[in-house]
PDB file of N, CA, C and O in Angstrom:
ATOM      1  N   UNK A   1      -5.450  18.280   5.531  1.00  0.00           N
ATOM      2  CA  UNK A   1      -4.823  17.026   5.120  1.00  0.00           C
ATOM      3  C   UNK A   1      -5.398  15.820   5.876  1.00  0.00           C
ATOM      4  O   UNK A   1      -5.641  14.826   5.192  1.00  0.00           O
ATOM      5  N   UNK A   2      -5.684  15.765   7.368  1.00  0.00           N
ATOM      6  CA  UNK A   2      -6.436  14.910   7.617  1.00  0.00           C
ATOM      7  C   UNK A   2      -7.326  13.959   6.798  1.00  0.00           C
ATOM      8  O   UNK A   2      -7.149  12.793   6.445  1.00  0.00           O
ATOM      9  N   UNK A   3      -8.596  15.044   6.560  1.00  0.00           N
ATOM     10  CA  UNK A   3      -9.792  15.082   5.973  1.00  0.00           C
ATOM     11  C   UNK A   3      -9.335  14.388   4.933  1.00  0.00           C
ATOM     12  O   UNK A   3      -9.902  13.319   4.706  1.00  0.00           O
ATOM     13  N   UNK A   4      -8.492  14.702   4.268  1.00  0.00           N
ATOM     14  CA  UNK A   4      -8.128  14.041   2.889  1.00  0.00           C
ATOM     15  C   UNK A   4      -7.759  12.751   3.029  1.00  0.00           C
ATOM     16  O   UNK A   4      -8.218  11.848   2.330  1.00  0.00           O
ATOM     17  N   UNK A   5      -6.741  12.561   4.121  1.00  0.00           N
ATOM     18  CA  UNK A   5      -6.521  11.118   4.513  1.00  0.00           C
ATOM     19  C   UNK A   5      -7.439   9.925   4.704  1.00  0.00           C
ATOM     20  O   UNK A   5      -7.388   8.719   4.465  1.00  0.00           O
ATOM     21  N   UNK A   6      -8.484  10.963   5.352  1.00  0.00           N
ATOM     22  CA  UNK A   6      -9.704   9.838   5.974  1.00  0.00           C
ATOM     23  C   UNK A   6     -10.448   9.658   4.675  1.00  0.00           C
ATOM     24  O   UNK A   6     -11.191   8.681   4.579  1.00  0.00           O
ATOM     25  N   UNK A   7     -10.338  10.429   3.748  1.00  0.00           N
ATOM     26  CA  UNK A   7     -11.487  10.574   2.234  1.00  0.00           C
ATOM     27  C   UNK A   7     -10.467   9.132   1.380  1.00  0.00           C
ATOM     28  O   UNK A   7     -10.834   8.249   0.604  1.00  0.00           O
ATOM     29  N   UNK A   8      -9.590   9.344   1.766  1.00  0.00           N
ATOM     30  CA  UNK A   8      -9.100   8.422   0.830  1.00  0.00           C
ATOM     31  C   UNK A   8      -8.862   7.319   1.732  1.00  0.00           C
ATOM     32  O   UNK A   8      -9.546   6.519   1.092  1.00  0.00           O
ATOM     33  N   UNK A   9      -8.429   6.617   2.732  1.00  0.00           N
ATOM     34  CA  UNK A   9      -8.722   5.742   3.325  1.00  0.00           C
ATOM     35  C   UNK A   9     -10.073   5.017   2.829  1.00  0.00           C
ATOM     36  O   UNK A   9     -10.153   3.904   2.308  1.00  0.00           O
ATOM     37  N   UNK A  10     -11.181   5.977   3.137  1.00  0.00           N
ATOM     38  CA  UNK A  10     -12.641   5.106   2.733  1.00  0.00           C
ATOM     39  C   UNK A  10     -12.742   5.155   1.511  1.00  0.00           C
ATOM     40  O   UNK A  10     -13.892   4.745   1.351  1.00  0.00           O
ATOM     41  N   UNK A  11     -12.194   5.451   0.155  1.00  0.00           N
ATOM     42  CA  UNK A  11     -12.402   5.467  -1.220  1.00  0.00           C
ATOM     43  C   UNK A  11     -11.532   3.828  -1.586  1.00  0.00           C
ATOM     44  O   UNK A  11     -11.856   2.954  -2.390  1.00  0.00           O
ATOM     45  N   UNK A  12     -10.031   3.909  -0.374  1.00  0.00           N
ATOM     46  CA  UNK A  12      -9.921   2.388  -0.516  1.00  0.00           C
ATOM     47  C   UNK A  12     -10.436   1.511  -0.245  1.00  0.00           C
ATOM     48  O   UNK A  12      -9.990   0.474  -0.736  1.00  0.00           O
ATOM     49  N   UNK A  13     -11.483   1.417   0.546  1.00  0.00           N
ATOM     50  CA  UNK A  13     -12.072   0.553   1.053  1.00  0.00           C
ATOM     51  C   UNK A  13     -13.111   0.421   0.635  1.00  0.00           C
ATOM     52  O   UNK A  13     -13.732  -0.602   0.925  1.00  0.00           O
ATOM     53  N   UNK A  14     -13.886   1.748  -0.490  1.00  0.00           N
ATOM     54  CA  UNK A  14     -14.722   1.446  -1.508  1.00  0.00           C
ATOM     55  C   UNK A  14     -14.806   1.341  -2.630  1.00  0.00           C
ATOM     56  O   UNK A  14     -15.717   1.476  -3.447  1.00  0.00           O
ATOM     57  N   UNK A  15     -13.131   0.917  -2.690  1.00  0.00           N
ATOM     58  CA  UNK A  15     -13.056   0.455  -4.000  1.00  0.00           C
ATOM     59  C   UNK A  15     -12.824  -1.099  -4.184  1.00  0.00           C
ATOM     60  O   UNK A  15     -12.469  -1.733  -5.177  1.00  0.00           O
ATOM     61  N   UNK A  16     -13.184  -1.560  -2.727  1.00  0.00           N
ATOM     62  CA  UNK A  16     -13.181  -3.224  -3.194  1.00  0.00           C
ATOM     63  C   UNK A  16     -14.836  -3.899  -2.846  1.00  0.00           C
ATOM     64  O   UNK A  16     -15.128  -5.022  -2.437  1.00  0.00           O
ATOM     65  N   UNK A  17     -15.614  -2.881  -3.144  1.00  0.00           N
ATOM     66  CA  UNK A  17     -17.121  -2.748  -3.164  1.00  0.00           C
ATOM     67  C   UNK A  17     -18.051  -2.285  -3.804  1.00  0.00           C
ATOM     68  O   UNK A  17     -19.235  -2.214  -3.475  1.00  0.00           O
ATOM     69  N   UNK A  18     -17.333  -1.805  -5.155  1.00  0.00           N
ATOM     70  CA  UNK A  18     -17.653  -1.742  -6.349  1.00  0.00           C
ATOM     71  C   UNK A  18     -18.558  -2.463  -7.164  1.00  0.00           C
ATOM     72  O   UNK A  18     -18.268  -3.569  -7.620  1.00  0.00           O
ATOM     73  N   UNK A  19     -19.838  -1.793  -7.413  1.00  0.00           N
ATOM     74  CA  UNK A  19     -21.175  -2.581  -8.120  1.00  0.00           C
ATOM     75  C   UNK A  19     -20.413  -3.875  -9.190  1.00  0.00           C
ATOM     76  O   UNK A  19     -20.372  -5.105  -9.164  1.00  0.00           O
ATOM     77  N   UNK A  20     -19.837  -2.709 -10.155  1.00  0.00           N
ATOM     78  CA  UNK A  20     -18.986  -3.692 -11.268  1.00  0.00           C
ATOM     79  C   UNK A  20     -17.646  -3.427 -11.139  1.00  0.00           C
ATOM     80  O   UNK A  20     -17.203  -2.552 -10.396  1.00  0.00           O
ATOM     81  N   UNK A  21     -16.864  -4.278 -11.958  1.00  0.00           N
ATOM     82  CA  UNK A  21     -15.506  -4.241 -12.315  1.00  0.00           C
ATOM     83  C   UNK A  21     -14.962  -3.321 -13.231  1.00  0.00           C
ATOM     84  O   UNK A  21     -15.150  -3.623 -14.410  1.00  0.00           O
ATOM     85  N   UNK A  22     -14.295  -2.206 -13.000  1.00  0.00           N
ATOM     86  CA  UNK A  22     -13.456  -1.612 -13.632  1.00  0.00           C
ATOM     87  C   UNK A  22     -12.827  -1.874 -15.377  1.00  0.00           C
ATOM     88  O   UNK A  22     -12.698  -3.079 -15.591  1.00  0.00           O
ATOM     89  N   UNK A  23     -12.617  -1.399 -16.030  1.00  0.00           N
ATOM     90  CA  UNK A  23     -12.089  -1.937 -17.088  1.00  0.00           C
ATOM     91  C   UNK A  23     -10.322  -1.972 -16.623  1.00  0.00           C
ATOM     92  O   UNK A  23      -9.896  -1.527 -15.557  1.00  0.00           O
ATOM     93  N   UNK A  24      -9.703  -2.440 -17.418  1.00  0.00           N
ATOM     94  CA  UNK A  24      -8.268  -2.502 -16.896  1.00  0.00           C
ATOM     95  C   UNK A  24      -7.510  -1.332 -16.907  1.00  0.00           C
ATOM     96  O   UNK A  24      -6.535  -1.268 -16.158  1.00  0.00           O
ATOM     97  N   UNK A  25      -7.827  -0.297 -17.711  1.00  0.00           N
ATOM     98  CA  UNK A  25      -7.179   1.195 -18.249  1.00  0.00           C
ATOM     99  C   UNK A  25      -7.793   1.836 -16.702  1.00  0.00           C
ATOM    100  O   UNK A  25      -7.013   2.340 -15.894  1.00  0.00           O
ATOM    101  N   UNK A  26      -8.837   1.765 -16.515  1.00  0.00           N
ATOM    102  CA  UNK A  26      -9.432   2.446 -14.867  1.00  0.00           C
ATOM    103  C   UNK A  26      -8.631   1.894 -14.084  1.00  0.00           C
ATOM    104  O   UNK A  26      -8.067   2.538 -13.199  1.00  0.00           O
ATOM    105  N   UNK A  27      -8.402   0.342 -14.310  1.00  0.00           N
ATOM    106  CA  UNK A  27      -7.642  -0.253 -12.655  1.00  0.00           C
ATOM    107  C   UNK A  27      -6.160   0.319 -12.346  1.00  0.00           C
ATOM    108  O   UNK A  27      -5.606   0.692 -11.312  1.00  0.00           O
ATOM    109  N   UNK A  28      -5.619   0.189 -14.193  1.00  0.00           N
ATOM    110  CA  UNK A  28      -4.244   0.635 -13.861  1.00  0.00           C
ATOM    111  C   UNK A  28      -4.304   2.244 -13.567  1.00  0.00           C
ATOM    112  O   UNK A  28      -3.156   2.640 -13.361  1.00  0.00           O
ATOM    113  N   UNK A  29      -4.958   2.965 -13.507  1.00  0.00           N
ATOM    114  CA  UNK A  29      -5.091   4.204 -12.750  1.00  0.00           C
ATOM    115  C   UNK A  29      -5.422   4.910 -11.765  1.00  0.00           C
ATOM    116  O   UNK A  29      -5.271   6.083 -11.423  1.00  0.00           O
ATOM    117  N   UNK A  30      -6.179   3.475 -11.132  1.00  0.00           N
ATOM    118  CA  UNK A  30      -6.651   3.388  -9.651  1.00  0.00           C
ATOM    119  C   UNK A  30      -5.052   3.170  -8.726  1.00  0.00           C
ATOM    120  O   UNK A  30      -4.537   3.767  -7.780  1.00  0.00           O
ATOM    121  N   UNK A  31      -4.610   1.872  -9.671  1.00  0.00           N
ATOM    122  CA  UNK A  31      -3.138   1.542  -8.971  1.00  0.00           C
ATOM    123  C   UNK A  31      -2.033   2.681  -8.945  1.00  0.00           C
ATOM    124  O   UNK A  31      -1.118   2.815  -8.133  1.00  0.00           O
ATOM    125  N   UNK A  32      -2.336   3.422  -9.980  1.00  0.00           N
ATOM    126  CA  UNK A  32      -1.155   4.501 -10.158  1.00  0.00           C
ATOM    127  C   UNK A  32      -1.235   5.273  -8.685  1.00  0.00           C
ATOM    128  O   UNK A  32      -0.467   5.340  -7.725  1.00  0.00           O
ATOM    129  N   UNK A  33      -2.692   5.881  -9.019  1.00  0.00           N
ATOM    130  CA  UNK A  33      -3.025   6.806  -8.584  1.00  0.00           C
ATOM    131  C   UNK A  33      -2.735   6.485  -6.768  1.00  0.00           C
ATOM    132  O   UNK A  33      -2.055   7.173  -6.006  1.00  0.00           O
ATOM    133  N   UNK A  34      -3.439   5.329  -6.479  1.00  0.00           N
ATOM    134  CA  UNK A  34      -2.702   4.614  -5.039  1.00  0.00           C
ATOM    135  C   UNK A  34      -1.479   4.557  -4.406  1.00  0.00           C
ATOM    136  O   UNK A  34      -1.082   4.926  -3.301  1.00  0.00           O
ATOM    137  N   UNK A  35      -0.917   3.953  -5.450  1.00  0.00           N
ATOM    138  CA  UNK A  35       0.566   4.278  -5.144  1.00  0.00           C
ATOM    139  C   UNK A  35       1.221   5.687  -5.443  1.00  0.00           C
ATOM    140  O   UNK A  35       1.898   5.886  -4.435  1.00  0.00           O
ATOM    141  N   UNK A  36       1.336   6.442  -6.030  1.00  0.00           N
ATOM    142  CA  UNK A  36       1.279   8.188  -5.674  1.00  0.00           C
ATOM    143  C   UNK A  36       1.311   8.568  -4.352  1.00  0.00           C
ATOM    144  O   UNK A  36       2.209   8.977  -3.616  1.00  0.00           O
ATOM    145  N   UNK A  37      -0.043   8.310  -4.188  1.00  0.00           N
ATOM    146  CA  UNK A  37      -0.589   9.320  -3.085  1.00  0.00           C
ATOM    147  C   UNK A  37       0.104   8.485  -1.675  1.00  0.00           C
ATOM    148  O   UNK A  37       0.689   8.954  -0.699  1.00  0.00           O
ATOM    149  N   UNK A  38      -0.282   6.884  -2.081  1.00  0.00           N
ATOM    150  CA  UNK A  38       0.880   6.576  -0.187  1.00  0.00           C
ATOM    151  C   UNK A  38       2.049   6.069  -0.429  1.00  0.00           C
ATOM    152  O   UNK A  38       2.578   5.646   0.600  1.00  0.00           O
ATOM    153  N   UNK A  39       3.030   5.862  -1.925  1.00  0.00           N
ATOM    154  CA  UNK A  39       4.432   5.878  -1.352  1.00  0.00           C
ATOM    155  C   UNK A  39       5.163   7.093  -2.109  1.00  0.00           C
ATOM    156  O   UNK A  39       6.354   7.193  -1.816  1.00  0.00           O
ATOM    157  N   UNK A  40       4.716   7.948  -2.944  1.00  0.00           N
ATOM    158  CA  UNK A  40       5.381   8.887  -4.207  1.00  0.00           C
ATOM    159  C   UNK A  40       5.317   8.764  -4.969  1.00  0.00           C
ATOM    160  O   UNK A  40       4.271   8.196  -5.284  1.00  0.00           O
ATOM    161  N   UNK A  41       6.329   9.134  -6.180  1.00  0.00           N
ATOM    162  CA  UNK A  41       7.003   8.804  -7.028  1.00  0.00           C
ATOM    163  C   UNK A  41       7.707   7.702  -7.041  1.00  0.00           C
ATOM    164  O   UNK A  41       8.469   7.662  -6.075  1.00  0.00           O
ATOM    165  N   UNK A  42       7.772   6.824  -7.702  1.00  0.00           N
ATOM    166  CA  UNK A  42       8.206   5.557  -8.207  1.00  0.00           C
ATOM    167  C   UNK A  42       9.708   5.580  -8.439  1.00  0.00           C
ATOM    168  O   UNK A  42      10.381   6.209  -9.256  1.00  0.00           O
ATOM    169  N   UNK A  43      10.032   4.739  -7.514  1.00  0.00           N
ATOM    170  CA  UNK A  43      11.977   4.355  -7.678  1.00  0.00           C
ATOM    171  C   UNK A  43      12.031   3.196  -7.863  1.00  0.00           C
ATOM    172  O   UNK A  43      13.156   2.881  -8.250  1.00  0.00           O
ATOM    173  N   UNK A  44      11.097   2.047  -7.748  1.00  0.00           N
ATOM    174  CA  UNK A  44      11.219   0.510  -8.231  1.00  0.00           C
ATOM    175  C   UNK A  44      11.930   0.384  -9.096  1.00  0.00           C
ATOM    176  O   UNK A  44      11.869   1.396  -9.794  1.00  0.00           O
ATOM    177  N   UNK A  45      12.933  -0.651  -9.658  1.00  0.00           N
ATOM    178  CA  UNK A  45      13.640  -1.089 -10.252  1.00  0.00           C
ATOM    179  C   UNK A  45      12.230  -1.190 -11.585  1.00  0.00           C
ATOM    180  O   UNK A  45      11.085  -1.245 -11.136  1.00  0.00           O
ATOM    181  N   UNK A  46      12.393  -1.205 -12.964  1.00  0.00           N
ATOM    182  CA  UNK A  46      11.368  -1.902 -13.644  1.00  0.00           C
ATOM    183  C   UNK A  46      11.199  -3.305 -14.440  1.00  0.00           C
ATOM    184  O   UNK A  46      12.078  -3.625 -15.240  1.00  0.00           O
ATOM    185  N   UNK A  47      10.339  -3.948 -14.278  1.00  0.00           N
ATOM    186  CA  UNK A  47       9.870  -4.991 -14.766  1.00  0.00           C
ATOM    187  C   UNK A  47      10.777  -5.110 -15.977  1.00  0.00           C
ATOM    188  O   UNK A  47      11.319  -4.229 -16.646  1.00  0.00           O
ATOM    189  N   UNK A  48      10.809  -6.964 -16.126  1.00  0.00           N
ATOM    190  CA  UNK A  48      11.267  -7.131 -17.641  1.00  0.00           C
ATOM    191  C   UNK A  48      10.391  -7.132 -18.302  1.00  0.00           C
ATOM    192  O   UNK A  48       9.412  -6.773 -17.648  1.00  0.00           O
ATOM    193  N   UNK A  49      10.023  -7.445 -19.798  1.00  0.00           N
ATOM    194  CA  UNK A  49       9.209  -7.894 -20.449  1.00  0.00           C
ATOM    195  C   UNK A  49       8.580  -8.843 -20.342  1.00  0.00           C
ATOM    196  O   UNK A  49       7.534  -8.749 -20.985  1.00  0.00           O
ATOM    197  N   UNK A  50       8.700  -9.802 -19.804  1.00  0.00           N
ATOM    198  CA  UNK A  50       8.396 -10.853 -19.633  1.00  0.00           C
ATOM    199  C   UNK A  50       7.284 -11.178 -18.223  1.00  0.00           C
ATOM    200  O   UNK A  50       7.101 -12.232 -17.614  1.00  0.00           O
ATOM    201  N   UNK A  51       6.652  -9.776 -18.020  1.00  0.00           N
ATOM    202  CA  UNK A  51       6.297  -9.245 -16.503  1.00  0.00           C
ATOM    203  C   UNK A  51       5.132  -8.427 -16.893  1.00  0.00           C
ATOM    204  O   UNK A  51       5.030  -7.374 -16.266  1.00  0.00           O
ATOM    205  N   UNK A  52       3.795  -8.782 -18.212  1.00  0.00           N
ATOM    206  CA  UNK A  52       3.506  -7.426 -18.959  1.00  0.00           C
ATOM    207  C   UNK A  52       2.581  -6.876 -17.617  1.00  0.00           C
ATOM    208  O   UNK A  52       2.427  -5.655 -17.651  1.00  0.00           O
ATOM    209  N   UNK A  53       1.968  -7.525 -16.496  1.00  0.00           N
ATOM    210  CA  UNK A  53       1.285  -7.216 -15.885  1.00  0.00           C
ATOM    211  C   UNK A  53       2.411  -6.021 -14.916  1.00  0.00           C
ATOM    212  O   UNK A  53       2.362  -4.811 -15.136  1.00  0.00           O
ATOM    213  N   UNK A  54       3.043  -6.428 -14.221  1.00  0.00           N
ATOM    214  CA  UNK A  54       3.601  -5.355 -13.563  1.00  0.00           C
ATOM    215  C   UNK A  54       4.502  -4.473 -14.307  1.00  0.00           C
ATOM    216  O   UNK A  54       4.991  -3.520 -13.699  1.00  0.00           O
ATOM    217  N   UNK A  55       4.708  -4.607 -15.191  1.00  0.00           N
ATOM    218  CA  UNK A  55       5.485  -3.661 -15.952  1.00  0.00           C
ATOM    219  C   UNK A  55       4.410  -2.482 -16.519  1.00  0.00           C
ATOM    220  O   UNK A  55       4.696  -1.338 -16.873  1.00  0.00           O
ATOM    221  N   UNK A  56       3.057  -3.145 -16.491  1.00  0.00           N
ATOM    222  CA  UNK A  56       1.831  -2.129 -16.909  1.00  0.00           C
ATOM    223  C   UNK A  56       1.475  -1.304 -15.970  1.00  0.00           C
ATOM    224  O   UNK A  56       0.978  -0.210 -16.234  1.00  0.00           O
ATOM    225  N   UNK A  57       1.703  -1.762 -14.650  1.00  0.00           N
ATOM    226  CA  UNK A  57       1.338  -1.117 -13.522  1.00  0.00           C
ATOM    227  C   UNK A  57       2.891  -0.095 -13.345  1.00  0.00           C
ATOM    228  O   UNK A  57       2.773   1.127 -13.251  1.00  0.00           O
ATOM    229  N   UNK A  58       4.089  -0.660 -13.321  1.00  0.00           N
ATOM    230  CA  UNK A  58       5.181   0.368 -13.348  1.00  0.00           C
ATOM    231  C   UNK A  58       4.894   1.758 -13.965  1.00  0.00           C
ATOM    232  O   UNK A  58       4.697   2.851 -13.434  1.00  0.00           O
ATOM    233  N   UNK A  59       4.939   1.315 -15.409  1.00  0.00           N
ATOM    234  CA  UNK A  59       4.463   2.231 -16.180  1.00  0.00           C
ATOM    235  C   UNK A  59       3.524   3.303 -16.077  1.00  0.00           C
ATOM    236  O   UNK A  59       3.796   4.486 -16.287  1.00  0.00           O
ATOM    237  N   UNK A  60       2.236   2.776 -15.696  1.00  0.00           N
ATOM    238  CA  UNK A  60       1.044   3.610 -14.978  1.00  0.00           C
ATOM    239  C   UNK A  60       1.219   4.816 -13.935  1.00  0.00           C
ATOM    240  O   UNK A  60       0.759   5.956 -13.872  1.00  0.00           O
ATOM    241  N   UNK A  61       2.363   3.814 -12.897  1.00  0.00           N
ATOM    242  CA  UNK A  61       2.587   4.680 -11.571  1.00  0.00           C
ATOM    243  C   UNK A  61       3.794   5.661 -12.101  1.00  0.00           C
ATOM    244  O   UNK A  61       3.824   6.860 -11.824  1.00  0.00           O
ATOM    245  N   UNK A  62       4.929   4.896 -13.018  1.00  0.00           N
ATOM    246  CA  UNK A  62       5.896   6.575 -13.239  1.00  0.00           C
ATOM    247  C   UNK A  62       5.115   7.424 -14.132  1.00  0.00           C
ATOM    248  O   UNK A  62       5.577   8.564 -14.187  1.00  0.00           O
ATOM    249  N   UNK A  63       4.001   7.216 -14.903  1.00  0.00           N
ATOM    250  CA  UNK A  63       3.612   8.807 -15.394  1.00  0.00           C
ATOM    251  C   UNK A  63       3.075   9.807 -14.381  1.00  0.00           C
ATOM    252  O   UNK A  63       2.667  10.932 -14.671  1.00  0.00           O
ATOM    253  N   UNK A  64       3.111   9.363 -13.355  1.00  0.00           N
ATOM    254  CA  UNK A  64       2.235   9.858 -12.471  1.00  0.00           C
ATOM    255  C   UNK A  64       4.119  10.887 -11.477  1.00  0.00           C
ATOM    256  O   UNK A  64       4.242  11.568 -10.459  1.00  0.00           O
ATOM    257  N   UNK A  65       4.636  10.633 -12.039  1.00  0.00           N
ATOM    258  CA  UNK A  65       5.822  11.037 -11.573  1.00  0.00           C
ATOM    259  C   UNK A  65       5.963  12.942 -11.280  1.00  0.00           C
ATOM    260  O   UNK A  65       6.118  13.808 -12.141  1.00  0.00           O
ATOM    261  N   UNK A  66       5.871  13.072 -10.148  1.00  0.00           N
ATOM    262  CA  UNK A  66       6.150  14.862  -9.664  1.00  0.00           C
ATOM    263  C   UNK A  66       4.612  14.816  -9.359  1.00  0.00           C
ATOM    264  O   UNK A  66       4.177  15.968  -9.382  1.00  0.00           O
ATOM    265  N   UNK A  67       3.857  14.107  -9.145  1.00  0.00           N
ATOM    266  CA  UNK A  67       2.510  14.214  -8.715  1.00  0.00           C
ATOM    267  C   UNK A  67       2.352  14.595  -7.197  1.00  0.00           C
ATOM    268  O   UNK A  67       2.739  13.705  -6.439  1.00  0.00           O
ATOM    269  N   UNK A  68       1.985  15.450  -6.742  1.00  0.00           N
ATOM    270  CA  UNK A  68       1.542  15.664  -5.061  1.00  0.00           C
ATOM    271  C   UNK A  68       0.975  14.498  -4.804  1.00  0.00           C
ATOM    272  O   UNK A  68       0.403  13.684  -5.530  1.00  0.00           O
ATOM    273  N   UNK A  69       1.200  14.525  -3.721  1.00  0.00           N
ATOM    274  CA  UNK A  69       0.687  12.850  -3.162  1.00  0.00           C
ATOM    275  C   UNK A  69      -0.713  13.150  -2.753  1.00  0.00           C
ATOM    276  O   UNK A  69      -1.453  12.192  -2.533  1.00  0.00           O
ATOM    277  N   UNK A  70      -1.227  14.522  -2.609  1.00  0.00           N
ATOM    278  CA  UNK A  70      -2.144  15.225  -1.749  1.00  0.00           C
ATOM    279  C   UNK A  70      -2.880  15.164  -3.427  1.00  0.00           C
ATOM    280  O   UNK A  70      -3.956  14.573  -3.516  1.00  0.00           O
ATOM    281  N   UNK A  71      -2.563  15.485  -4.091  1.00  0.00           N
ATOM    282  CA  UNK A  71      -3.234  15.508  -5.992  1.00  0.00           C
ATOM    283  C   UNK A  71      -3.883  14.039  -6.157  1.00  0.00           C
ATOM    284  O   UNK A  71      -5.026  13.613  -6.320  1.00  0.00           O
ATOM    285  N   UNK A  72      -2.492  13.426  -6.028  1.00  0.00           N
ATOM    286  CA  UNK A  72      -2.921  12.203  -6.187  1.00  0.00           C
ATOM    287  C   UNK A  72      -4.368  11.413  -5.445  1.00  0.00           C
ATOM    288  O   UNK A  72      -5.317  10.923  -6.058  1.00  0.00           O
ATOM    289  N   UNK A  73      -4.168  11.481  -3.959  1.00  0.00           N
ATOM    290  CA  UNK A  73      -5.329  11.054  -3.263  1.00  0.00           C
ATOM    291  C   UNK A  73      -6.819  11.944  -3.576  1.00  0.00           C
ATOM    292  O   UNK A  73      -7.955  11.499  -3.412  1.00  0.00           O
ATOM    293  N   UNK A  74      -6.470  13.234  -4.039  1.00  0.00           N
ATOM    294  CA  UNK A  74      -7.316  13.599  -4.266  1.00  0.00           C
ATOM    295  C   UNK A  74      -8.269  12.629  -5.674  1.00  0.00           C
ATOM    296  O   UNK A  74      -9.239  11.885  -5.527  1.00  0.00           O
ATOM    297  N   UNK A  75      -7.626  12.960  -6.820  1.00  0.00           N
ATOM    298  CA  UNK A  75      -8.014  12.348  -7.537  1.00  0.00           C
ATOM    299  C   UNK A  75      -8.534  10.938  -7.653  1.00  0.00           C
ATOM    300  O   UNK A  75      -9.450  10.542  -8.374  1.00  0.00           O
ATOM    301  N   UNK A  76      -7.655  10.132  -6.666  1.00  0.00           N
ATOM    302  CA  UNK A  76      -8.158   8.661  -6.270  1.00  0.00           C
ATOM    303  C   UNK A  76      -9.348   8.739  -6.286  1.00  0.00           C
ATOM    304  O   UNK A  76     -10.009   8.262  -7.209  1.00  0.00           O
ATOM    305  N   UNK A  77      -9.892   9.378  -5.233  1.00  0.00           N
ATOM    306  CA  UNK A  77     -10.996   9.818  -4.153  1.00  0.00           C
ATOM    307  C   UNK A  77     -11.994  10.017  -5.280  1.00  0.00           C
ATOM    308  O   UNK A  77     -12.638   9.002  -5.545  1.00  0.00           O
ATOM    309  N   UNK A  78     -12.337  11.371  -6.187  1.00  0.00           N
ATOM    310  CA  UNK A  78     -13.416  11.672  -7.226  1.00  0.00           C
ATOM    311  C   UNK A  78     -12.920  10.269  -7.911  1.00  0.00           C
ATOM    312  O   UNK A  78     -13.662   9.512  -7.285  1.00  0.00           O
ATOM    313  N   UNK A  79     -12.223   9.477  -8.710  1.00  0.00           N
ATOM    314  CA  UNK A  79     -12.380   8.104  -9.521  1.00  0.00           C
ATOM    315  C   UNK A  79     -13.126   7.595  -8.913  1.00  0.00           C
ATOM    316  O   UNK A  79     -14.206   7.367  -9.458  1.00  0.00           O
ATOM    317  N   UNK A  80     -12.902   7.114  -7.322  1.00  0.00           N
ATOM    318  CA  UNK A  80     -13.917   6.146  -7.006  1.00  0.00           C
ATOM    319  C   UNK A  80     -15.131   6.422  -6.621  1.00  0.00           C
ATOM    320  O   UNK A  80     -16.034   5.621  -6.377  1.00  0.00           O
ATOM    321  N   UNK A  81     -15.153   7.986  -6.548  1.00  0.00           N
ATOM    322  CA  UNK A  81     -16.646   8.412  -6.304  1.00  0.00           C
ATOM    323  C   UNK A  81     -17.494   8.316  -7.896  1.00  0.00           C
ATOM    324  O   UNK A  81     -18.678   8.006  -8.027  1.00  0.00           O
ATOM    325  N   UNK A  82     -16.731   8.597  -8.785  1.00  0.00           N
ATOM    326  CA  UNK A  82     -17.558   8.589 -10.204  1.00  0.00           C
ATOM    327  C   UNK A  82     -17.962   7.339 -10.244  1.00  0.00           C
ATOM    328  O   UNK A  82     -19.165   7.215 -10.475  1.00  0.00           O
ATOM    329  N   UNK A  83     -17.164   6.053 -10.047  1.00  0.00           N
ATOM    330  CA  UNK A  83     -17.454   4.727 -10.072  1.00  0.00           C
ATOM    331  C   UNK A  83     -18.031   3.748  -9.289  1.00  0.00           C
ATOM    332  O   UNK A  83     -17.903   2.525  -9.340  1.00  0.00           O
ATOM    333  N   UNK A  84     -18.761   4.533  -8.472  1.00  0.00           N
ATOM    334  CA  UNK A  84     -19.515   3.992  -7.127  1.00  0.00           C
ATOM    335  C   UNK A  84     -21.278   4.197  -7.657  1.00  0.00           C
ATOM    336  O   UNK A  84     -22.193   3.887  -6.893  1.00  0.00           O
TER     337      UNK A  84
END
């Protein structure tokens, strides 16, 4: 678990060093996938409508709901390696 910590630590930090920009369907899965792995599953209250940006990101992070946080970082980790 360490190892994993430190893999994903530097996948955050190479993901704001990215040749190009992400499309938005990648970002909101980068965000999911982020939030997973360092706070859980999602208990935030959700966005109104009137909120489409964070309500897109809500959305993103509860499908990700019963996800190992250890899954999650994993997966972070290969996204930003495919996209590097």
């Amino acid at each position: 678990m360490p190892n994993l910590n430190k893999k994903f630590e530097a996948a955050v930090a190479n993901s704001k060093n990215l040749s190009e920009r992400p499309d938005n369907m990648t970002l909101l899965k980068l965000y999911a996938l982020y939030k997973q792995g360092s706070v859980g599953d999602n208990t935030e209250k959700k966005p109104g409508f009137s909120d489409m940006v964070a309500r897109a990101k809500w959305d993103a992070w509860s499908l990700l709901k019963g996800t190992a946080s250890t899954d999650a970082m994993q997966q972070y980790v290969d996204l930003i390696e495919s996209l590097s």
